[in-house]
VONU-904035 format. One record per residue: residue in one letter; x, y, z of N, C-alpha, C, O, CB in turn. Coordinates in steps of 0.1 Angstrom, whole numbers, plus 5000, padded with zeros to 4 digits. Glycine has a CB too. Example, Ala and Ser with C-alpha at 12.3 -4.5 7.8 and 13.67 -1.06 7.14 Angstrom:
// VONU-904035
A513249435078512349555078513249675078514249675085511349555090 S512849785071513749895071512950005079513450115080514149945057 
// end
This chain:
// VONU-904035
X605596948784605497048795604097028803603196998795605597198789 X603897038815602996988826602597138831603497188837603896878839 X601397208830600997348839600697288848599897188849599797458834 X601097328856600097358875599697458876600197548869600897368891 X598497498884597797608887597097578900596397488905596697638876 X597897708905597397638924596597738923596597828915598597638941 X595397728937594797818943593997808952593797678952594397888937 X593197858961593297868972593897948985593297938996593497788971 X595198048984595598078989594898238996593998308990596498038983 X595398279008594398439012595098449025596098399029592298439015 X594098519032594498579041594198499052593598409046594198699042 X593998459067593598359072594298429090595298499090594298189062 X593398389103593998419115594398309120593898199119593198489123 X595398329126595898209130595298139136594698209144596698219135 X594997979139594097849141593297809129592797699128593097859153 X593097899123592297889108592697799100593897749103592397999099 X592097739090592497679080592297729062591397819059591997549084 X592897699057593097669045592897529036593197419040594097709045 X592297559023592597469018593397499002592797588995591297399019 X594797418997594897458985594397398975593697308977595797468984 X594797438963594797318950595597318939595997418934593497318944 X595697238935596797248923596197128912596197008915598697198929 X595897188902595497148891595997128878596297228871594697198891 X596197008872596697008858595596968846595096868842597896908858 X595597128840594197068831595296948826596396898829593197208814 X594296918816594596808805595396728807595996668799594996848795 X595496708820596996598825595896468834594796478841598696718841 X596796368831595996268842597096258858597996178859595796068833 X596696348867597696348878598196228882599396218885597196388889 X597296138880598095998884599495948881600195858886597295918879 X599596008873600795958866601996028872603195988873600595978849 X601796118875602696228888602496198901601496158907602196398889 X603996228905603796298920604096398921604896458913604296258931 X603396448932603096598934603696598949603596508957601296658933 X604496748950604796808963604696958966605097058960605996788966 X604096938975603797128979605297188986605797138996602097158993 X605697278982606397358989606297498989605697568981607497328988 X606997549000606497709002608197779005609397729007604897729019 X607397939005608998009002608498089012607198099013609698078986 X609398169023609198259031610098379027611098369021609298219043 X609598479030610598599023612098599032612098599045609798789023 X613498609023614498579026614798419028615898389022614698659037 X614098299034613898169033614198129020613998189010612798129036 X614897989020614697939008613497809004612797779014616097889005 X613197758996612197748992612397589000613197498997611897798977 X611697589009610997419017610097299012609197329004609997449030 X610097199015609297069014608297119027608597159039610296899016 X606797089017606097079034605296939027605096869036604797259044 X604896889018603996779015603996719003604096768992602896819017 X603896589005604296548986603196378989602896319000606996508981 X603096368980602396248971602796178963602896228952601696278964 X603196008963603495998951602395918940601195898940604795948953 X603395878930602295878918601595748927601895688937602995838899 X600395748918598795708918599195688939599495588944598195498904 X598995788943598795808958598695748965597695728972598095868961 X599995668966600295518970601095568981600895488990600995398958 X601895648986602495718994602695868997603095958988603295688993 X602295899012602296069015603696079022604195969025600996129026 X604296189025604896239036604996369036604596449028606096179037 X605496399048605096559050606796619062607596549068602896569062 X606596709062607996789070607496769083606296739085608396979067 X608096779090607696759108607096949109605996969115609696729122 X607296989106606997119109605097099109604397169116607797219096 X604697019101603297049094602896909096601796899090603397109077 X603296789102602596719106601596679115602096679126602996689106 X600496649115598796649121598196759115596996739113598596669138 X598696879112598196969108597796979093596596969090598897059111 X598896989084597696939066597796799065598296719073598497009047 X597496789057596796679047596896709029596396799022594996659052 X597796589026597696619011597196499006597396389012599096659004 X596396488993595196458991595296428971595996508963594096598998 X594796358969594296368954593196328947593096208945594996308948 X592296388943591296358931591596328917591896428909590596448929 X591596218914592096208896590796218889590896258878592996028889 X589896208893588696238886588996358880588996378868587496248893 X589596488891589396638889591096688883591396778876588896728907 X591696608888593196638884593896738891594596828886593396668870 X593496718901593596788912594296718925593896618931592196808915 X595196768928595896748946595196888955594696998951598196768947 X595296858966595096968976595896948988596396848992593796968980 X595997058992596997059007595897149017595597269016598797159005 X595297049027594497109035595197129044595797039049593497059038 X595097299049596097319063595397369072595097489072597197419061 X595097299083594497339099595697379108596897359108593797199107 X594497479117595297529131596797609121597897579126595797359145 X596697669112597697749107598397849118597897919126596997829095 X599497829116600297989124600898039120601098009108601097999133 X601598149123602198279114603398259107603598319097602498399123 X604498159114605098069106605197979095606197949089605198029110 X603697939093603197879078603497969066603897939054601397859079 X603298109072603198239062603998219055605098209059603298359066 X603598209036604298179029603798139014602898059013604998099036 X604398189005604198198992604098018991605097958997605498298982 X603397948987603097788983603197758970602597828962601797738988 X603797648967604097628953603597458951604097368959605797678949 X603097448945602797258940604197258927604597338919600497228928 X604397138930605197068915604896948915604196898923606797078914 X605596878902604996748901606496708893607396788889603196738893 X606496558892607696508883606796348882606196278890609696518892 X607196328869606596228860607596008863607395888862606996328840 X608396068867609595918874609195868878608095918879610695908884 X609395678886608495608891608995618905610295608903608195478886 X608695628918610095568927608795558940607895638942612095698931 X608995468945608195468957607995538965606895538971608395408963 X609295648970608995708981608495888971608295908959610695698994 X608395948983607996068984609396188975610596178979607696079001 X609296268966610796308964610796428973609796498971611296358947 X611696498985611596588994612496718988612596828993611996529009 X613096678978613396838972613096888953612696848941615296858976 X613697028962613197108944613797048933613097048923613797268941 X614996978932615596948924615196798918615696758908616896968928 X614296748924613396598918612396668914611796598906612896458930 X611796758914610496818906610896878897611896948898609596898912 X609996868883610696898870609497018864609797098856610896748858 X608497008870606697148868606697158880606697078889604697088862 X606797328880606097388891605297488883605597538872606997428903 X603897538896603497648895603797758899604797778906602697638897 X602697868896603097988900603198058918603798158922602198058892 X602497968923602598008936601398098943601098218941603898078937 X600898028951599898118959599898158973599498078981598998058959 X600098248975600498388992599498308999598398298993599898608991 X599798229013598998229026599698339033600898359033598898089033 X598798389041599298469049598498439063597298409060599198609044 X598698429072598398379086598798519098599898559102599598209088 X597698569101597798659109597298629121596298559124597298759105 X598398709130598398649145597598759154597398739166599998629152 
// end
């Protein structure tokens, strides 16, 4: 079993940024890829950014492209999703997961991630 523990998340006006994080103690991230996705209330739960293992490939949703950046530290065991110029549409419970498989590309849904975390509230006020 793999914990994630995101955080970073708050309150934020819109053009603002954010930065998240999702951390696995005792895990060497590398060995994962990691994707952020987020849930809006009534929405079902979206791809906005993913990583794969040892961070050899990004991709991201059109929705959120130029705007975050996802990122890894294996020193810290740590990914991040830095989000600029946020808007009220971003607004949304964010979740990191990770799955341990080899595959080159990026995996873009819930059902290829096998750990997720608990989820951290951005909220983006207009």
């Amino acid at each position: 079993q793999v914990q994630l523990v995101e955080s970073g998340g708050g309150l934020v006006q819109a053009g603002g940024s954010l930065r998240l994080s999702c951390a696995a103690p005792g895990r060497t991230f590398s060995s994962y890829a990691v994707g952020w996705f987020r849930q809006a209330p009534g929405k079902e739960r979206e791809f906005v950014a993913g990583i794969s293992r040892n961070s050899s490939n990004t991709d991201y949703a059109d929705s959120v492209k130029g705007r975050f950046t996802i990122s890894s530290n294996n020193a810290k065991n740590t990914v991040y999703l830095q989000m600029n110029s946020l808007k009220p549409e971003d607004m949304a419970v964010y979740y990191c997961a990770a799955h341990g498989w080899y595959r080159n590309t990026v995996a873009l849904t819930t059902a290829e991630y096998d750990y997720w975390g608990q989820g951290t509230q951005v909220t983006v006020s207009s």
